[in-house]
N, C-alpha and C positions, 0 to 999 in steps of 0.2 A: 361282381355286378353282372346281369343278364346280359343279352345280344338288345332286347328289347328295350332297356332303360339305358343300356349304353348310346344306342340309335337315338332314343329321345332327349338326350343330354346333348349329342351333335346338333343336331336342330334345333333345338333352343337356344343354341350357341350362336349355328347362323342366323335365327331369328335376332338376335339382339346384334349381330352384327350389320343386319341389314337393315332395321330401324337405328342405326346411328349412323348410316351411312344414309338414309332419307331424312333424317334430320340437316345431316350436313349439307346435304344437295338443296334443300329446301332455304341453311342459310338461318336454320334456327337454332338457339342453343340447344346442347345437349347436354341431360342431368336425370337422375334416375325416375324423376318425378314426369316428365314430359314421355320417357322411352314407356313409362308402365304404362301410360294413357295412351299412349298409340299403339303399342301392343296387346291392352286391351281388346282397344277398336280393332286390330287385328283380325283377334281372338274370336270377338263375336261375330263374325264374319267368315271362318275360317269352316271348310266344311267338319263333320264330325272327326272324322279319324287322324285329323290336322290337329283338334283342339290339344289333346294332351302335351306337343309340342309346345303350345303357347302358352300352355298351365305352367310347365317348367320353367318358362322362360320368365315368365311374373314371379314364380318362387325365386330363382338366381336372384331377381332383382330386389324383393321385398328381403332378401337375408344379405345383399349388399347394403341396403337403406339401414338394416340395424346393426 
């Protein structure tokens, strides 16, 4: 695996650690269905050379969901 897809696998990693840890603080449940939507919202929000992070991090999650 490259340096580059190694790098964007860690931060997709902390992405989804850090949207279940803002669900928790928030007091909301957390389930794969709620992290993708607000990683979503992240996402579109996230400036350009962020996004691919948060592309992976919806993949992790859409290949847990099946």
């Amino acid at each position: 695996m490259d340096k580059e897809k190694s790098a964007r696998l860690n931060s997709a990693k902390e992405i989804l650690g850090e949207a279940t840890l803002f669900l928790l603080q928030q007091e909301r449940p957390v389930s794969p269905d709620t992290l993708y939507t607000l990683i979503s919202s992240w996402e579109r929000q996230a400036e350009t050379n962020q996004k691919s992070a948060y592309q992976e991090a919806l993949k992790i999650l859409v290949r847990k969901m099946n």
